[in-house]
N, C-alpha and C positions, 0 to 999 in steps of 0.2 A: 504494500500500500504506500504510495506516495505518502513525503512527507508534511505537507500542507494537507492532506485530505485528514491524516493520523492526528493532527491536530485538532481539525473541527470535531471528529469522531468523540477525542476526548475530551472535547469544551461539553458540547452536547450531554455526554452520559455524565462530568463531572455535574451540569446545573440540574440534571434530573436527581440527582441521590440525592443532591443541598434541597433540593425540592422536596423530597420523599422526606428528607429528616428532619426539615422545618416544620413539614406537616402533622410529621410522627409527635413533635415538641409540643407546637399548639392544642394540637387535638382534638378539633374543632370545624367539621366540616363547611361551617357556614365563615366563616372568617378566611380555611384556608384547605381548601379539599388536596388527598393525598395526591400523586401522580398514577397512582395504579388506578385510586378510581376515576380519575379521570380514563383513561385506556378501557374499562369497563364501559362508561357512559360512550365511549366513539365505538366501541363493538357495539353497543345497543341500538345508536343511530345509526349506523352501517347497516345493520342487519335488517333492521324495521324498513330500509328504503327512505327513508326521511332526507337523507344527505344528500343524496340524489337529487331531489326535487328541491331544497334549499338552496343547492350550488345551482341548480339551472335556474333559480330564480335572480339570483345574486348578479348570475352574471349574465343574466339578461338586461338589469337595472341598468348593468356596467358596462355593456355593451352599447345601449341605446343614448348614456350620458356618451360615454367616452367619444364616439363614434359621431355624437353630433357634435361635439368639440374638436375635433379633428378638422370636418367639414368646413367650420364654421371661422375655427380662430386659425387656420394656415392662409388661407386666403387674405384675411383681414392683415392680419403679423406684414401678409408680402407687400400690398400696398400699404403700411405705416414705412414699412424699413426701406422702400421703394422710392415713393414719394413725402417729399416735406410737404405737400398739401395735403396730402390724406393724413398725414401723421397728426399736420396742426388742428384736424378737425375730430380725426376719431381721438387722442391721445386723452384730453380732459374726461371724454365720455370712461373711455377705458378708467382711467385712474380714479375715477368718481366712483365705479362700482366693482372694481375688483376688490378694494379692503372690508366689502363688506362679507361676511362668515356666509359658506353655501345652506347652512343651516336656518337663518334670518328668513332666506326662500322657503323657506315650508309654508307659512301660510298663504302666499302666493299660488306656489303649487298645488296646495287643493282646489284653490279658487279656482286656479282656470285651467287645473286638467283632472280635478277631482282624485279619486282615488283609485287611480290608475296605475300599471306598468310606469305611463310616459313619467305622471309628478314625481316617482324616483327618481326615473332617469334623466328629470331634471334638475335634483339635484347634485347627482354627480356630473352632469354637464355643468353647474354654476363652480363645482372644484374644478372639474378638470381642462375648462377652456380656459385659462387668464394665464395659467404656464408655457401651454403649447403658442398661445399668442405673442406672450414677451420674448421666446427663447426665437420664433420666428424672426418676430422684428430686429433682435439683436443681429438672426445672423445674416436676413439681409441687408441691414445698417453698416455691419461692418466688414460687407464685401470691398476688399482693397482697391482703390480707383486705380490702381495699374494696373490688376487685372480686368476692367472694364474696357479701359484703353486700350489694352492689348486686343480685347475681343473685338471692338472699334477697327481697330488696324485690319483684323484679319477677314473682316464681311461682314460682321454680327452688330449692322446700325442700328438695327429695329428694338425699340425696350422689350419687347417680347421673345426676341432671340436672345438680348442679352439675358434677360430674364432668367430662360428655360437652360441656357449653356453657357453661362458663366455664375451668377447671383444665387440661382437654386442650390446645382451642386454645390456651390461654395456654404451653404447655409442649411447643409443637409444633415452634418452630426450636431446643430445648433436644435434643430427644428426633432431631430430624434432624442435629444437631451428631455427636452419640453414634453415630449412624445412620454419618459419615462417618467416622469417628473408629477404630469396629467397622470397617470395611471394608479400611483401611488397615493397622491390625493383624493383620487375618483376613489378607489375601492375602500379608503375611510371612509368615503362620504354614503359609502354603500349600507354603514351600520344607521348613519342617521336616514337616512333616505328611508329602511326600513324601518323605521322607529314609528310613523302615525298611520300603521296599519293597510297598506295599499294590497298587501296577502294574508296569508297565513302560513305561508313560509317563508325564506328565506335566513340565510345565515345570519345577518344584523337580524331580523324581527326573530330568530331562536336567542338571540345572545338577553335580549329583552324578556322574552315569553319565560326563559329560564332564570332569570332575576327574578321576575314576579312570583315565583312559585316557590322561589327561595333554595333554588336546586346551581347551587352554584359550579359545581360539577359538571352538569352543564355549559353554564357559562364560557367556564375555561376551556373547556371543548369545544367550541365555534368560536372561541377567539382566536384557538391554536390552528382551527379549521381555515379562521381566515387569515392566519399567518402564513398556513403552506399553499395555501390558493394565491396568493399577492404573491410569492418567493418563486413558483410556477412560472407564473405570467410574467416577470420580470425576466426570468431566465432565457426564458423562450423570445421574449422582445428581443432582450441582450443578443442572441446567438443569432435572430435575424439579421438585426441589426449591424451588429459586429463580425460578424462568418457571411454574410451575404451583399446587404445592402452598402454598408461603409469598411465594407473589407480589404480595399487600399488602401485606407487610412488607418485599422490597425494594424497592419503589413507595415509601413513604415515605422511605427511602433517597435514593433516586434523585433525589426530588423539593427533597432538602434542596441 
């Protein structure tokens, strides 16, 4: 076994015993459930099928935010870092309503999409678009004007060609930063988004339904649920990301 993996192995088993023996100390399953019964409560929800239909609810929330934030703040991002007139008009608008919490949106979200699929997924659309937007704007803001010039020089008049083949790529591990950045804030937003009931599943509306019952056990089980589901999707962006799409640019990396 590699020796960085031998490592995590035994970070991992060392915080699970501090775990078990904290629990053993207390004694107290409502203050601080062991780790075994935790492991019991995920064979429970394993086996019952519940987990199944929580994750496919979760990340359908997180699909529907994510995905319209995508759509919605790459475009806007290219004309702010594009143009200084688009930037001077949308910028106040942006900065006015990104510091406000995607949370604050819930009673919005029932208003006007009731208690839906969408009012989740809007509020991980209110996390997850103001990252993908700024990390956009940065990177095409600080495409270097030699290389515009140069693209200038060699045919590419049109802001559209410059755009697509010089400003994009150059603003595409910028715009994938943002990409990972949105994702991470989106699927916290995925515990509140389930919080006013829009199912009766879902891994945020289990992490609830098992508070109220006083089954904490529970709890920490769809929260660990959704720590390996977030560590999943990040993985998997990563490897896209970094093994496919911007895989000459960890290539130089690698090669230094």
């Amino acid at each position: 076994m590699p020796h960085g993996r031998l490592l995590r192995v035994i970070s991992l088993a060392g915080a699970t015993i501090i775990w078990e023996i904290a629990a053993s100390v207390v004694n107290d399953p409502l203050f601080l459930p062991r780790f075994t019964e935790v492991i019991q409560t995920f064979y429970h929800v394993v086996a019952s099928g519940d987990l199944l239909r929580d994750l496919f609810e979760s990340l359908m929330h997180f699909g529907i935010g994510l995905g319209l934030g995508i759509v919605i703040a790459i475009p806007i991002g290219m004309m702010m870092g594009w143009s200084r007139t688009a930037d001077n008009i949308i910028d106040p608008l942006v900065e006015l309503v990104r510091p406000i919490p995607p949370i604050a949106w819930i009673p919005f979200a029932i208003i006007w999409l009731h208690l839906t699929h969408y009012a989740a997924g809007f509020i991980v659309f209110m996390g997850a678009v103001f990252p993908i937007l700024i990390n956009t704007y940065a990177g095409f803001r600080d495409t270097p004007q030699i290389l515009i010039d140069s693209g200038k020089v060699l045919g590419c008049v049109r802001s559209r060609d410059l755009i697509k083949k010089i400003a994009l790529p150059y603003a595409l591990p910028s715009i994938a930063t943002g990409v990972r950045i949105a994702m991470g804030v989106g699927w916290m937003c995925v515990v509140a988004a389930e919080l006013f009931g829009v199912s009766n599943h879902g891994l945020g509306y289990k992490v609830w339904w098992y508070k109220d019952i006083h089954q904490m056990d529970g709890v920490l089980t769809y929260m660990l649920i959704l720590g390996i589901v977030s560590l999943t999707i990040d993985r998997v962006f990563r490897y896209i990301t970094d093994e496919r799409l911007l895989k000459w640019k960890t290539g130089l990396v690698r090669n230094k």
